[in-house]
Every structure is written in C-alpha cells, then in structure tokens.
N, C-alpha and C positions, 0 to 999 in steps of 0.2 A: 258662101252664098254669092251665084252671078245673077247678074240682070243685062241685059246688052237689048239695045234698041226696040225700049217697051214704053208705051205712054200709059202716065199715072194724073191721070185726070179728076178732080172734086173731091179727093178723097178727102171725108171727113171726121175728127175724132174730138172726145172732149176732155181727150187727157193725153202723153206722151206719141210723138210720132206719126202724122197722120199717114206715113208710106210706110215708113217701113220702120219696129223698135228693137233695137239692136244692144244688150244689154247682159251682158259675159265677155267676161275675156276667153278669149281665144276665138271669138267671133271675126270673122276677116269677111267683107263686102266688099264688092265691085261689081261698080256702073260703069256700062258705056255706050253712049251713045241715046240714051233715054231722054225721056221732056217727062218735066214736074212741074205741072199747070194746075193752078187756080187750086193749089189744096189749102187746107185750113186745121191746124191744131192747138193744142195748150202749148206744146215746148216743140216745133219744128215738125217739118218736114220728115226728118230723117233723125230718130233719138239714138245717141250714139253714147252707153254707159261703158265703159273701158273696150270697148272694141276696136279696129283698123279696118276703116274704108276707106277707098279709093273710088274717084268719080272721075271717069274720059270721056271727054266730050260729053259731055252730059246739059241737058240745059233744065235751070230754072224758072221759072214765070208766074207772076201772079198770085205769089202764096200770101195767105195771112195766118198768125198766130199773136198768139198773148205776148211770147217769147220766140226772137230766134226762128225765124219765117221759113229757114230754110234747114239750119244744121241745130242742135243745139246735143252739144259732147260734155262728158265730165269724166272724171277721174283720170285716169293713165289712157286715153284716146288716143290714136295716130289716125288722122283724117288728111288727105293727098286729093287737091284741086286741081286738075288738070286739062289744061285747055278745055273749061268750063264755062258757061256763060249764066248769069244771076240778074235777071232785073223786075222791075216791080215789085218787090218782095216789101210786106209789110207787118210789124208786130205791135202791139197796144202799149206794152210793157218798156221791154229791155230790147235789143239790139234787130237790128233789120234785116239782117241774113243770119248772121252767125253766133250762136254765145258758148262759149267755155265757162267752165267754173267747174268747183269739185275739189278732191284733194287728188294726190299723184300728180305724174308728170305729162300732161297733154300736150300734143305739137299738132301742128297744125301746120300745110301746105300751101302753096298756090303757083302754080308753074304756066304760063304762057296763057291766064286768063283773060281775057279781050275786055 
C-alpha cells in the first residue's frame, strides 16, 4: 500500500486507526510526503498489527486519541520515521505519539526527524 502527498484531515473513528488499519503480516505501507491533521481515534492514527510501514517526510498535527495520537504498533512491527515531523499530538490514556506493546519482536525508527 503507497500514499505520497495526500491530506488526511478530521478523520474520525471510535475504535482502531483513525487513517489508516493495517493489521496482517505481510502488509508493507509507505508514506510520503502526506499531513495527518486534526484526526481523532481509540489507538492512533495509523493502527499497525505485525505490518512494516515506512513514513517520508510525512507530517503529523493535531491528532487526539485515548492511546497513542499518532502510531500505535503491536506484535513483530517494523515502523521507519523518516524525516518526519510530529507535533500537537494528544492521547487521554497512554503515550502521546507513539505506543508499542504486544508480543513478538517490534522495532521501531526515527532517522533525521526535526
């Protein structure tokens, strides 16, 4: 799945992923260059259950959730930050952009984010 220089604006959900839920291995994402403004979900932005996405240049703004405002990954995830930008991001709960958890092996990036 690509996305490349698309605004994802208000999108609202009241349960996983308000953009985009990504949730099988063997699922591989990439952003680049998109704005993720002002969304609102239960677990992030972007729900990422054993998949690999990648985000260039991509910016976030304004998101709220329960959990996890922006990403929220679990199990064997490989998620890659790259010169990304995150701010305003707010959740009720647990973590303000980002939250892992899960079993398996998750890694996680962040390359030349400002």
């Amino acid at each position: 799945i690509s996305s490349s220089a698309n605004t994802f604006k208000q999108c609202y959900t009241a349960t996983e992923g308000s953009v985009f839920y990504l949730s099988s291995s063997g699922i591989t994402f990439t952003d680049s260059a998109s704005t993720f403004k002002e969304n609102a979900g239960l677990l992030g932005q972007i729900y990422c259950q054993t998949c690999s996405a990648t985000f260039i240049s991509s910016i976030f703004k304004g998101s709220v959730a329960r959990s996890a405002s922006i990403l929220y990954m679990s199990d064997a995830s490989t998620v890659i930050f790259n010169s990304v930008q995150m701010t305003y991001g707010k959740a009720r709960v647990h973590a303000g952009a980002i939250m892992a958890e899960g079993t398996g092996s998750a890694s996680i990036s962040f390359l030349n984010c400002p």
